[in-house]
Steps between C-alpha positions, in 0.01 A plus 500: 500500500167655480167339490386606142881353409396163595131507393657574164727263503238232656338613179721413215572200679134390489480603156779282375337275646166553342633361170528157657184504736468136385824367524680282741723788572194739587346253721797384693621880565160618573483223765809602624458844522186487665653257789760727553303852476282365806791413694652812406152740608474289808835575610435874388202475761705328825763754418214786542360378832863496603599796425189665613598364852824613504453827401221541767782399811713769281289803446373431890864566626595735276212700626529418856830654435397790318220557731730537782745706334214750386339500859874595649562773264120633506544476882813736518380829473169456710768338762712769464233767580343304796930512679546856372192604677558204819786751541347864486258386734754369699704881502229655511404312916883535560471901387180494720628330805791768512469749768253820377677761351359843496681638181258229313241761559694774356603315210100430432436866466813566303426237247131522493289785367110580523332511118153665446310225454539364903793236424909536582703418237881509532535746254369884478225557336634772328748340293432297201532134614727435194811664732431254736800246523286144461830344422675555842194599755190275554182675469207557791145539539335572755105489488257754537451686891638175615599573862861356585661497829882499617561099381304516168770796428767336638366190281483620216872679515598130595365393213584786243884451619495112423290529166728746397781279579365173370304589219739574254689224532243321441308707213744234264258225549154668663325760381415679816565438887272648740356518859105579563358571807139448626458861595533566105836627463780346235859526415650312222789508245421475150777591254456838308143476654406723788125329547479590799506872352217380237258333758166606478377708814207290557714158464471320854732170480341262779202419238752437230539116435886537553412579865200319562666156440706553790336581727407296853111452345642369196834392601502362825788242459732887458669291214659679157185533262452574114241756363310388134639562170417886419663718168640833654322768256816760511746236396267212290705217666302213745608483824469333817538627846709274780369605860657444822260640814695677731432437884613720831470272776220362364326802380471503109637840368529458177633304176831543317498351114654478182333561132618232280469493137412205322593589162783275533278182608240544279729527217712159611147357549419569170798442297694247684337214495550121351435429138131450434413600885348824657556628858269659703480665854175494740434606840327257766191674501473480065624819447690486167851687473655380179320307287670550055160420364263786705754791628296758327202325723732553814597852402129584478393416779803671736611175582228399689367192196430174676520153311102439594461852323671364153267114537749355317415085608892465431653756671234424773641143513842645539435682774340264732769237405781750555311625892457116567859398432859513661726743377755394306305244331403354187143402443302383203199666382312185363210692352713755308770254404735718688811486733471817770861557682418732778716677752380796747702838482637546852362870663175529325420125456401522200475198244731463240361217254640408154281304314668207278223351227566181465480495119834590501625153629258363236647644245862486580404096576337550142777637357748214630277220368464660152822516499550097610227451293673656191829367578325089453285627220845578346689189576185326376520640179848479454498111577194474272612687210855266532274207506288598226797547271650183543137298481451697191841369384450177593128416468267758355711554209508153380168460582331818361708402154347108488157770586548704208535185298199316593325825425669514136397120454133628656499729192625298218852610518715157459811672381638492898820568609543339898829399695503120483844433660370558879544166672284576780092470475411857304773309240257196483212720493657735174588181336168335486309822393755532198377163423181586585548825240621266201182260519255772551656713219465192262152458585411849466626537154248223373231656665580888398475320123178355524334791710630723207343286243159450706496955523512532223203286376296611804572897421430445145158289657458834685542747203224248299221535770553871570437566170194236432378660888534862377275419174234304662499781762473781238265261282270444800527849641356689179281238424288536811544845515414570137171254593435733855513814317277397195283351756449795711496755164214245380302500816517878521446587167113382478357653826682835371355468135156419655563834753616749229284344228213632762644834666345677161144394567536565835625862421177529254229332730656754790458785278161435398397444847644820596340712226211309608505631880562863354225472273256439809640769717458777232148387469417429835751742663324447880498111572355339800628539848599145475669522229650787551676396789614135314634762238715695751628144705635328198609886418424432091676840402873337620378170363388633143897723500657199558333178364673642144856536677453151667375301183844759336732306765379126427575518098826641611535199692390218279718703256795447707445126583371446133922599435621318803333210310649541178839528695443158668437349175796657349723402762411142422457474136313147556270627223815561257786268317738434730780685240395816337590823440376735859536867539750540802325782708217297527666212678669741725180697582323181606803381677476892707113424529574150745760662727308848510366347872888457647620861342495747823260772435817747458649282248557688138502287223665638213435399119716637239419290181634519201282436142520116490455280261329177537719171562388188448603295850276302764374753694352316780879426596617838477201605691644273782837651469350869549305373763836353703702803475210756546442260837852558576488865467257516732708298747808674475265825544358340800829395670663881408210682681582278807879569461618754758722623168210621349302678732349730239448253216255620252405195309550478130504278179576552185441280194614637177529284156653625151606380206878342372627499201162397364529132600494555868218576740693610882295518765643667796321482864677690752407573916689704750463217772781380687654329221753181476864486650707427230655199614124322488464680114654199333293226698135686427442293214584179644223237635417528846720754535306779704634850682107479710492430847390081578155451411439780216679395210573135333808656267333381232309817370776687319630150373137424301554851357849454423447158305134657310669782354849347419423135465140545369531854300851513462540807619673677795502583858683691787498686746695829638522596853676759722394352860327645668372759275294270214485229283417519108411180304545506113339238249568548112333258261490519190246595276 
């Protein structure tokens, strides 16, 4: 069972659960499951620690063992070499303690012949080396002028007898056999490979590291040796040469070795290893020979890389753990949270080190406990979820039904329906809330009566002082505003009859003056020096152009006020009977005249009136209606231009009035704000009812209009709207 498995099913669980988070049921099996998911995730955790330990004592043997198996089979070949060569060496003091033997000689200069470039080869020059037969002969070299006397011949026959015998039987498993002397001179058998043939002429073998490891300076001990790692360029394989010194009664002649490729070893180095781990090989000086992660490293540097070279703190750790320990071993690398089994490779002692991380046991000791830890989670559901069914059965249901019928009783529901036969205490408790259910329905039904009866005096209370409110409000409201604007009309009319009763003297005495001023400079065209220069300071000529434009502009201007006056007074009709008969246009032009400060300076106002004639009506009131839905216009205009819907608006009303059927007046007054939804369109005309944001409208604007023309002028009024694109309000009276 996976993890996700049981987190889902941990899930529904909890969620069935969820419908009874405050029951008896969800408290006692949340209790429950708590107490047993801690004992269940503590037992989870011993089991980890023990695990952990036992696989430790495991994966330490099992890589003792494999350790030990790898260092044996590593060891065989490098073995191997070191006895096959024990043995030349050992012919080749037998062959030289024999008595001498003066056809040796002759065989020399049979077998070897002089080439042009100063060496002896055992081949004529003459003849393409290809015909030589690498597969059955050894091949020789013999270095440049070098000087030999009768036992160097006799030596190297010796040897070119007992190559030639040995080496191909053992070409299965080396790549070459060979003997070397210091007097530069070699003989070796390398299958299908005459190299002694290919030598270069200039090639002298005691600097070569194959000889110079063995000998006495560097070899004193005389004991089998092991060149570095080195990639042969003719055949692209690494190799490693095994070198026994050769001694004559104590005189060192020479070395005979083996080639041995490592393709094998690196590739069972790289390959075969444990899950997770990685082998490597190392020589005791740091020299790397196989290492998976840096081979192209190794390659490039002719197998001379070193692990100070690659500073790798890790691999640096390795080493010095791996120098410092016993073979066969398995150490911990605390820092690196690592297990190192290391055995040394018999012949070349070289280390051979796989490296276990010890995440693995973690996780395989992780894996076990999830797995423990999944197993109780499941048991613990299972026992819960039987649980839970039969507390449901037993308890919750009972309970959550006497639940659902306090909550019915809670919301006047007395027609209840509860098991009353239990004997046991939910029984007792379902018996006395039926009772409980009777006496409380009684009750209830008296009261519902009397609260019915006492509504419906207090809404028709309500409906009284709305109305009475609304009047006083639209009383009070026109009265003081009919008194502000006559007020202010007054107050401005005198100073403005006084200025434009005086603007024509002042035109006439400005004249005069000026004709007077004229007068003296065409009779005294060259004034004083003073006042010359007073003339040209107070620059007369500009003053006498434009005195006539200025006095132009104020009659303009009392002119205007002088109407903005008569407007006022209009508007408030305090000077007229309060019922007469009004021409419509005007109320509607003085209505445009009070809001003319709110409309936007981009605001078109559009008039298309019709010939009307006069009605008699109270105009003062319809002035106030005009006024309330010009002022919503504006609003609506206002709210539109801040709408992100309308980023273009260009602001417009239109009020238009004809004529219908000759008893009707119809007024229409139409914006292209952002209009009213229509689900508000049959509330607009309702008190208090407003569509304005808290604090700018009461709701009671469109109500005062509603009740002066159809209450007061018995007449009619709607409104059409296609939110958000405008609003149109139309009043008919009649005439």
């Amino acid at each position: 069972m996976s993890v996700n498995l049981v987190q889902r099913l941990f899930a529904s669980f909890l969620d069935k659960l969820a419908a009874h988070n405050k029951s008896l049921t969800h408290k006692t099996l949340s209790n429950m499951t708590l107490r047993v998911t801690g004992v269940v995730v503590v037992s989870a955790i011993c089991s980890y620690f023990h695990v952990m330990s036992n696989l430790e004592v495991q994966t330490q043997r099992q890589l003792e063992k494999y350790i030990a198996e790898r260092g044996n089979r590593e060891s065989s070949i490098f073995l191997l070499a070191i006895d096959n060569l024990t043995l030349l060496k050992n012919k080749v003091l037998e062959e030289l303690k024999q008595p001498v033997n003066t056809n040796s000689i002759t065989k020399f200069n049979q077998i070897y012949f002089t080439w042009n470039d100063g060496t002896r080869r055992n081949f004529p020059q003459n003849l393409p080396t290809q015909k030589f037969d690498a597969l059955r002969y050894p091949s020789s070299f013999i270095g440049r002028d070098v000087q030999l006397n009768p036992d160097d011949k006799r030596l190297i026959v010796i040897m070119h007898d007992l190559i030639g015998a040995y080496g191909f039987a053992w070409s299965n498993r080396f790549v070459s056999t060979y003997f070397d002397s210091k007097k530069n001179f070699d003989v070796g058998y390398w299958k299908d490979k005459p190299w002694g043939l290919e030598a270069p002429a200039n090639l002298y073998i005691p600097n070569e590291e194959y000889f110079t490891v063995a000998t006495p300076e560097n070899n004193p001990e005389k004991k089998p040796v092991f060149t570095g790692l080195y990639l042969d360029i003719a055949i692209q394989v690494w190799m490693v040469s095994a070198i026994v010194p050769v001694y004559n009664n104590n005189h060192f002649i020479g070395i005979v070795g083996h080639d041995i490729a490592l393709t094998d070893l690196m590739k069972s180095t790289t390959n075969e290893k444990l899950p997770g781990t990685y082998n490597l090989i190392f020589r005791g000086d740091g020299r790397l020979i196989v290492h998976p992660l840096v081979m192209d490293k190794i390659k490039q540097s002719e197998g001379k890389l070193t692990i100070a070279d690659l500073k790798n703190p890790e691999l640096n750790r390795i080493f010095q753990l791996a120098i410092q320990s016993q073979s066969g071993k398995v150490i911990e690398n605390t820092q690196d949270q690592q297990y190192l089994a290391i055995t040394k490779i018999e012949g070349p002692d070289w280390y051979f080190v796989t490296v276990y991380p010890k995440s693995l046991l973690s996780q395989s000791a992780l894996n076990t406990v999830i797995f423990i830890l999944i197993s109780g989670l499941s048991i613990l559901i299972t026992v819960i979820w039987l649980l839970f069914f039969v507390l449901r059965k037993q308890v919750a249901e009972p309970l959550s039904q006497l639940t659902s019928t306090v909550n019915k009783i809670s919301a006047g529901e007395f027609d209840i329906n509860i098991d009353i036969n239990r004997t046991d205490e939910i029984g007792q408790l379902a018996t006395a809330f039926r009772t409980m259910a009777i006496d409380l329905n009684n009750s209830f039904c008296e009261l519902e009566q009397r609260v019915q009866e006492r509504t419906a005096e207090l809404q028709q209370a309500l409906r009284n002082l709305q109305q009475t409110q609304t009047q006083i409000l639209q009383s009070e409201k026109m009265s003081a505003l009919g008194q502000m604007v006559a007020g202010i009309a007054h107050e401005i009319n005198n100073p403005v009859s006084f200025i434009y009763g005086n603007i024509t003297y002042i035109e006439e005495y400005s004249l005069n003056i000026l004709q007077l001023v004229k007068s003296y400079q065409e009779y005294y065209p060259e004034p004083p020096s003073e006042l010359k220069q007073q003339l040209k300071e107070v620059d007369f000529g500009f003053i006498s152009e434009d005195l006539a434009k200025l006095i132009e502009s104020m009659k303009i201007g009392a002119t205007r006020i002088s109407d903005i006056v008569q407007s006022l007074r209009s508007f408030s009709r305090l000077d007229e009977a309060e019922y007469k008969q009004v021409d419509i246009h005007e109320g509607i032009n003085s209505s445009l005249l009070i809001i003319q400060h709110r409309l936007p300076p981009d605001t078109q106002v559009i008039k298309q009136y019709a010939q009307l004639p006069v009605i008699k009506c109270y105009p003062q009131q319809l002035n106030q209606v005009f006024l309330n839905i010009l002022n919503n216009a504006v609003d609506a205009l206002d709210e539109a231009r801040l709408n992100k819907s309308h980023p273009q608006l260009e602001p417009r009303i239109i009020i238009s009035t004809q004529v219908l059927d000759q008893n009707w007046v119809q007024i229409s007054i139409a914006d292209n704000g952002i209009g009213i939804k229509q689900e508000a369109l049959k509330y607009i005309f309702d008190p208090f009812f407003t569509t304005k944001p808290v604090g700018k409208g009461t709701g009671l604007g469109l109500s005062i209009c509603y009740q002066i023309v159809v209450k007061t002028h018995r007449g009619k009024l709607w409104c059409d709207s296609q939110h958000p694109k405008g609003a149109r309000f139309v009043i008919t009276i009649p005439v």
